[in-house]
C-alpha positions, 0 to 999 in steps of 0.5 A, a space after each residue: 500500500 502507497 505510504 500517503 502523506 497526511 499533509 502537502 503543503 503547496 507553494 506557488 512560487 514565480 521567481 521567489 528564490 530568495 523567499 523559497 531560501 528563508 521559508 523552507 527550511 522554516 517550513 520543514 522544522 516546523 512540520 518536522 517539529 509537528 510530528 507531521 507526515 508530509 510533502 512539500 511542493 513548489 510549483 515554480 513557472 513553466 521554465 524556471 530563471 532562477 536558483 528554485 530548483 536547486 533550493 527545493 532540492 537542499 530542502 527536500 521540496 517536491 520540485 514541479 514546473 507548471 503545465 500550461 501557462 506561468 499563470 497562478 491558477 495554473 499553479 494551483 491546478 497543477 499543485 492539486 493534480 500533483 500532491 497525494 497528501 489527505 488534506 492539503 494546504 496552500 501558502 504564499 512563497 513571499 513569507 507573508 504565510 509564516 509556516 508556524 501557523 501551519 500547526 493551528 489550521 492542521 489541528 482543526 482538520 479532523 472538526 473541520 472540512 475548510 479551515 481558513 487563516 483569516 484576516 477578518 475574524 477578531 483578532 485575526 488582521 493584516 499588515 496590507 496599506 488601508 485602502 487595500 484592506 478595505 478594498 479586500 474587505 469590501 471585495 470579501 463581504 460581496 462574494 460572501 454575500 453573492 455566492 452564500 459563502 458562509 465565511 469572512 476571509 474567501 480571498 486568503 489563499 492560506 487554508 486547509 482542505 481535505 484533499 478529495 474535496 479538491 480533487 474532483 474540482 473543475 476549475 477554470 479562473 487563471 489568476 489569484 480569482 481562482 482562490 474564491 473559485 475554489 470555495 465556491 465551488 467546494 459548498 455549491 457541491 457540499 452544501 454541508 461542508 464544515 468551514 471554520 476560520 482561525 484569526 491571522 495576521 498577514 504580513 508583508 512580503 519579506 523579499 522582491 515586490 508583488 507579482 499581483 497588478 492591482 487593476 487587472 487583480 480586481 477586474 478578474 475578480 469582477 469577471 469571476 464573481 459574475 461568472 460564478 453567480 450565473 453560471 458561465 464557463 
């Protein structure tokens, strides 16, 4: 019997060696630490451009390269396809998902089927600039309220799932959308499905700017939430 991991960790990453350098080996005490049976992979670009590969190697991170595009919806796809742990967890590269936290969100994986790092319970927060916290909180409050998901932070991509909730999935958004795209889809199909989220605080990125245009970030937003409400591939 193939000796399953309980727990993958999944980092996309886009020319994010010099974070990759500082969180895996963080990464892997952590988990180590933990007791925890895992996996880690970096989902790095179509063709890497810099030092990635040999950072995964040091670090015991499962190296792939992304199958059709340098997109982050592609990462994500082909972190799901790729991962063989019983619930899987995805985190930022840039070290704004400190990996110690990673032991709160597994804790609640056997009372809960989503277990969400959140920005937007009590005591959870954010390091972001004000305009962008209430432009995320806004963003936040309207897809919960459109798609009737029943939960405060959709957009932050530091969560838990059980993997086969995830693994039947068709999901088609090519950017950071595909985050919501994803809750969506697991309650419209598990109506039931236990949600809990834990207060974070989410911090800056440690090095190199952000890969995410601010216009083109909101306009796929808009496009998604339209999508999704009626229906449309």
């Amino acid at each position: 019997m193939e000796n399953k991991p309980d727990l993958s960790v999944i980092v996309p990453a886009y020319n994010e060696a010099e974070n990759l350098r500082d969180l895996l080996p963080r990464l892997t005490g952590v988990l180590g630490a933990e007791g925890i049976h895992f996996e880690i992979l970096v989902v790095d670009r179509i063709a890497s451009t810099d030092e990635t590969p040999e950072i995964c190697a040091a670090n015991s991170a499962v190296y792939i390269n992304r199958k059709d595009s340098d997109s982050y919806g592609d990462a994500v796809r082909t972190g799901i396809a790729c991962c063989r742990g019983r619930h899987a967890i995805f985190m930022d590269a840039d070290g704004s998902h400190p990996p110690e936290f990673i032991s709160e969100l597994y804790k609640s994986r056997h009372d809960s089927d989503v277990v969400i790092a959140s920005r937007y319970v009590a005591g959870g927060g954010t390091e972001n600039a004000k305009s962008l916290i209430l432009m995320s909180r806004v963003l936040n409050l309207i897809y919960s309220v459109v798609l009737n998901i029943p939960c405060k932070d959709i957009s932050n991509s530091f969560k838990l799932y059980r993997k086969d909730l995830l693994a039947g999935l068709r999901l088609d958004c090519d950017n950071f959308d595909i985050v919501e795209e994803i809750l969506y889809k697991i309650v419209k199909s598990n109506p039931r499905v236990k949600i809990k989220e834990i207060p974070f605080t989410f911090e800056k990125r440690k090095f190199g700017e952000t890969k995410r245009n601010l216009f083109l970030f909101i306009l796929s937003f808009a496009v998604t939430l339209f999508k999704l409400r009626f229906g449309i591939k």
